[in-house]
N, C-alpha and C positions, 0 to 999 in steps of 0.2 A: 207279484213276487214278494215273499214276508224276507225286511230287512236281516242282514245277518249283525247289525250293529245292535248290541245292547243297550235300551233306554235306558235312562239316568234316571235312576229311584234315589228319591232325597231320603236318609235315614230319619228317622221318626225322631231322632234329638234335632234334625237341622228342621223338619218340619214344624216343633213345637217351639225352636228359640226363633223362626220368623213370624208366627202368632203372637207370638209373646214380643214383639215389636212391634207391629203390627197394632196390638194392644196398646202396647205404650206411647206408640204415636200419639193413639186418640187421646191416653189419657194427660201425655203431653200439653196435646192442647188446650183439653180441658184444664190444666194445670194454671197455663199462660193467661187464660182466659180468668179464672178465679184471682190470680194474683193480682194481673191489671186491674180488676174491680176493687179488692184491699186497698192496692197503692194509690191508686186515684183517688178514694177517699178517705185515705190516711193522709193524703198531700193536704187537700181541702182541710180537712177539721185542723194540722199541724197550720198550715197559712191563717186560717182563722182565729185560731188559739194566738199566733204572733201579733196578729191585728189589733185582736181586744186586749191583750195586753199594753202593747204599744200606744193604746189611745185611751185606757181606764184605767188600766193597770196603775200606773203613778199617783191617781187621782184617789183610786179605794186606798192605794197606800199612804197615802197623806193625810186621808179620813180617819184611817185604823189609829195612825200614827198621835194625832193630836189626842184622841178619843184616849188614848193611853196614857199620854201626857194629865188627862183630865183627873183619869181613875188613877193617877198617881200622885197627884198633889191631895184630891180627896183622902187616900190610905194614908197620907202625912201628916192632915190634922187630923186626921181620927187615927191614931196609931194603937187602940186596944180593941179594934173596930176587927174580928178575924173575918166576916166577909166582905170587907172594903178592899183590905189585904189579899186575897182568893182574886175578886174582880180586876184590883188592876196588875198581878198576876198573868191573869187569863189574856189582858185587854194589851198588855207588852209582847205575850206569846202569839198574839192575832197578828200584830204588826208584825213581827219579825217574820211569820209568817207568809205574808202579803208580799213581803219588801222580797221575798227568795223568790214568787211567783212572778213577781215583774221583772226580777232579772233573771227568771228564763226567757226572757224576750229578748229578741238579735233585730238590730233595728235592716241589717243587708239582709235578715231573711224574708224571702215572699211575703207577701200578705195578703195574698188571690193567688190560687190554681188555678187556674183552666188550661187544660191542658188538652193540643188540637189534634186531630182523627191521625196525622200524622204520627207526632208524637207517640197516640197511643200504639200505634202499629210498631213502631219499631221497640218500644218497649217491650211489646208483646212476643216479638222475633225473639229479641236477647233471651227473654225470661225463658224462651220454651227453648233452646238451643244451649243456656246456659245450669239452668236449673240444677241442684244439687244433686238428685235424683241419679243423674246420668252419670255419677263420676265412675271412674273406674279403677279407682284406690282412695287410702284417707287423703294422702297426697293431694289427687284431684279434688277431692272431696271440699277439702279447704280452700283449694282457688277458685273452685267456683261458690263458696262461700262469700268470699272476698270481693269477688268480681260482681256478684249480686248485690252484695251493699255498696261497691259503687254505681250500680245502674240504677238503685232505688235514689240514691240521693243526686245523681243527674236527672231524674227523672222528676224530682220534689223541685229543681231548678229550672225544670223546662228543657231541656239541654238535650237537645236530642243529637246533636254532632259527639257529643261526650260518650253516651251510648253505645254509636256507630263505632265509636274510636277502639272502646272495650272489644269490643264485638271481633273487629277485624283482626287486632293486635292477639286474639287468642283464639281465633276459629280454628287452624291448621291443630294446634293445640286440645282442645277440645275435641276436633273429630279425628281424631290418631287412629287411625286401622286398627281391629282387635287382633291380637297377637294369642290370645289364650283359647285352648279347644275348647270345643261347643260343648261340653259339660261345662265347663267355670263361667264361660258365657250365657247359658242355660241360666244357671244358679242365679245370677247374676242381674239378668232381665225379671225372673219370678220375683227377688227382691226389690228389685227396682220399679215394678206393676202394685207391691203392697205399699211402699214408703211413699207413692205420686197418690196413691189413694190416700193414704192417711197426713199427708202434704193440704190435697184439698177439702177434705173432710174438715181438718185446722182453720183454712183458709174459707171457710163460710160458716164456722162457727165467729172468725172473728170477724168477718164483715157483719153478722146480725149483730154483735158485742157493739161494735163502733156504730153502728147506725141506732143503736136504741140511745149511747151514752149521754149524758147530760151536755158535752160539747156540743154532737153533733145536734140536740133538740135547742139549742141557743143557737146555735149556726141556723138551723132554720126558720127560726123566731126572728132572726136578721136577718137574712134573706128575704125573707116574706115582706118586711118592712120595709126593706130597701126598694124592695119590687114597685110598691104602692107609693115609691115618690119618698118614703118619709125617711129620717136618718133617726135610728133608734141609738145606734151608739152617742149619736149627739147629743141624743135626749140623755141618757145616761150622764153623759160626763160635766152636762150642766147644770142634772142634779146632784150629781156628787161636787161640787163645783161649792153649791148652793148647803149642801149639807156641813161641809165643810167651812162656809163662812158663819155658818150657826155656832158651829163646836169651836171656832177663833174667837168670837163676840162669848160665850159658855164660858170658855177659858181666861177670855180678857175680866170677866167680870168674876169669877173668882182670886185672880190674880191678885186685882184691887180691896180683897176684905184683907183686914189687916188681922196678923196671927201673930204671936210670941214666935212660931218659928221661921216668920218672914226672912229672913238671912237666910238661914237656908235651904228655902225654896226655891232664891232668886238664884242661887248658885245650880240649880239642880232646872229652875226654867224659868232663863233671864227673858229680862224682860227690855234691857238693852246689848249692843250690838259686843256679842265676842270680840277679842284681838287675839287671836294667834299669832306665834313669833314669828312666820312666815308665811305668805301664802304663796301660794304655788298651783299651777294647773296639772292636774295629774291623769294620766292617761287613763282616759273611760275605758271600762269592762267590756263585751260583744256588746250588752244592750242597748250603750253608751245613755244610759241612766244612773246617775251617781249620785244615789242617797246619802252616804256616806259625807257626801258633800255640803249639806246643807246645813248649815254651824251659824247663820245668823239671822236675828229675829226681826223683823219690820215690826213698824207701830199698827200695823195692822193686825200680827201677832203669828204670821207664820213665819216660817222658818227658808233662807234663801241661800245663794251659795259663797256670796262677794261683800265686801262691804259697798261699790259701785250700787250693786244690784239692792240693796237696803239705802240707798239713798232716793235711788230710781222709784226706789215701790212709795217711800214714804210720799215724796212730791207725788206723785201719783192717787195717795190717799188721801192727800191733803186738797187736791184741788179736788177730789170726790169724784175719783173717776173708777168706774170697778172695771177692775183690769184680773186677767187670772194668769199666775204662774206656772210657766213652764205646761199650759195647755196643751192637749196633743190637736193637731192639725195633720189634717190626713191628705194626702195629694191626690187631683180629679185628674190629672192627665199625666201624670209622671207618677209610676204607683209611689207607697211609703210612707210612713209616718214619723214626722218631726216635732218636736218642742220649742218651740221659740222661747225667748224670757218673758216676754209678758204678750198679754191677747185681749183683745178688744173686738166690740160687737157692736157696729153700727145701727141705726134704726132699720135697718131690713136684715140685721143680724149675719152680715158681710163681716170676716175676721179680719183686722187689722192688726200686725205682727209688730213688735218692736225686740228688734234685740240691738244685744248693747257688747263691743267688743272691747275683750279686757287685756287683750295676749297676743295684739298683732306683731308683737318684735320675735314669737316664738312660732318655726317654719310650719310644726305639724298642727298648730294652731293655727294658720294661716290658709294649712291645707284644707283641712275639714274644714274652714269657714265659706272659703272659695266653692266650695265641692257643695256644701247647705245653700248658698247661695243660688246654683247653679238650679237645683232643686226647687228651691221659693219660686226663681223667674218662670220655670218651667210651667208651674200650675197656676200660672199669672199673678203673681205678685210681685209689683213694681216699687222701688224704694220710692220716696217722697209720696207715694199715693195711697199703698196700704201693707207697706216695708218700713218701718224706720229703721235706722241701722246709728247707733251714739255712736263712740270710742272714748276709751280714758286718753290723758293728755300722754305725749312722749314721756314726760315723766313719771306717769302710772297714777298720777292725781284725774280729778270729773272736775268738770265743769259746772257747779252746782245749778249756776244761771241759766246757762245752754240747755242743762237740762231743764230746767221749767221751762223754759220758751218753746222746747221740743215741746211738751206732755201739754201746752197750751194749744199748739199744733194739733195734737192729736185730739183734743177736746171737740176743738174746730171740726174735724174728720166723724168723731162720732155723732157731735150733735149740730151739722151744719146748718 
């Protein structure tokens, strides 16, 4: 017996906008799928970039820096000299240069991604659920703009509850019943099938971009090295290390020819310790590296931050000990990279850290020492063993004595 109930014929608009989702699903995916691969290795090359800053970064800038101090005292005796003039010029624009590149460095930011199958997954959730693509006004359009630069930088965090958090706080949001006939919602999905094509089409031109880049071909040049046992950024920063006592010793011994405008030179690159009318500790920048800071000269001939810290270096050059300042030290079990004031390298080339506190009566100076310290113990380093820790006296005076018998201490340590 043939039904007297009429089948339900879908009209040819509702049959082409569930194609056309249907489509966009996949290309959805594909979407989630492209993006995950950018961010992950936009995390990597950004974590990487922080690292080698944080551990050479200070080092080339103190290179640059002297190296300009050099080509600036030469443009001063030869002053009708116009490419001496040009050179050291060029050699103050390198530095300043240098000195902007290490303070894009955040010393809380990562300095290794790896980021686990977890993680990837739920980024991948947000990104296809969230994606601009899907908005359904400029409105929308912008919050899930918004929403996406925060899932990209929970993600650069590792943070995968961060994610979750976005996610939940605007899904009901996000998938809101369509309200508009299936003409405007027609319209709507065809544009939204061309902008997720041309979404990833972007998104794998810039992944071949960032995978050829000179970061990431250094990124793998350090990898590769690191694989093999060997520490190449080590190598690095102890030839710059080493390059830089050459351009001190360069410097020192032009210092000492005598010129008619010796006066002032000495004004322009003393050769004994500044007095500013006050010193004071001033709160570091993100990278908590502060060039800026570095106003006084050791007999050694670099430049430090303290007058404590130029008495500390001089006994230390005096008893002939090569010590390097404000080294970067990189942490083997607690990530990060720190500066100590001075670093030293045992005969199996073990770091022995000395820092020297100048500012325990000031809280947030107390903070961050506790919190550094926290940090040393973690990646094994023990005061008296391969920590020194000085202080200035309650009255803000050093113990000149104390401190030799320390550095005498630490002789013992390097060369037992």
């Amino acid at each position: 017996m043939t039904s007297l109930v009429p089948s339900k014929i879908k009209p040819p608009e509702q049959e082409e906008l569930e194609e056309k989702h249907r489509l966009l699903e996949e290309l959805e995916s594909d979407f989630a799928s492209h993006q995950l691969e950018y961010s992950t290795l936009a995390g990597e090359i950004d974590s990487f970039r922080n690292r080698y800053y944080l551990r050479v970064g200070p080092l080339y800038a103190r290179l640059d820096t002297i190296r300009a101090e050099i080509r600036e005292l030469l443009s001063q005796r030869a002053p009708d000299d116009e490419a001496a003039s040009q050179e050291a010029e060029q050699a103050r624009q390198q530095a300043q240069q240098t000195w902007e590149e290490v303070n894009s460095a955040v010393e809380d930011d990562p300095v290794s991604f790896q980021p686990s199958a977890d993680l990837k997954q739920i980024y991948r959730q947000a990104a296809k659920l969230i994606h601009p693509d899907r908005a359904s006004s400029e409105e929308d359009r912008h919050l899930r703009d918004r929403l996406m630069a925060e899932i990209n930088a929970s993600y650069a965090n590792g943070d995968a509850d961060a994610i979750g958090d976005i996610v939940e706080r605007y899904r009901d949001r996000l998938n809101a019943a369509e309200t508009d006939d299936i003409g405007t919602q027609l319209v709507r999905a065809i544009r939204s099938v061309a902008r997720t094509r041309s979404r990833i089409a972007s998104l794998i031109q810039a992944v071949a971009e960032l995978t050829t880049s000179e970061w990431a071909k250094l990124k793998t040049e350090i990898d590769e090295g690191e694989a093999r046992g060997e520490d190449p950024l080590g190598q690095l920063a102890e030839k710059l290390h080493a390059d830089f006592l050459a351009e001190q010793q360069r410097l020192s011994e032009l210092l000492t020819v005598p010129t008619p405008a010796a006066t002032a030179e000495a004004e322009i690159l003393p050769t004994t310790i500044e007095a500013p009318t006050a010193e004071k500790e001033v709160t570091p920048p993100p990278s908590g590296f502060r060039p800026e800071g570095l106003i006084h000269r050791t007999d050694r001939g670099e430049k430090v931050r303290s007058k404590s810290e130029v008495i500390i270096a001089n006994i230390l050059h005096n008893l002939g000990l090569d010590y390097r300042y404000e080294f970067p030290i990189e942490g083997s079990k607690q990530l990060g990279i720190r500066r100590p004031d001075f670093v030293f390298f045992d005969a199996e080339h073990r770091p022995i850290l000395w820092e020297h506190l100048g500012m325990l009566h000031d809280e947030q100076y107390r903070e961050r020492w506790n919190a550094k310290l926290i940090w040393y113990e973690a990646n094994g380093f023990s005061q008296g063993i391969n920590l020194i820790i000085t202080r200035d006296e309650a009255d803000g005076s050093l113990d000149s004595q104390r401190i030799r018998k320390t550095a005498e201490y630490v002789k013992t340590l390097i060369n037992p």
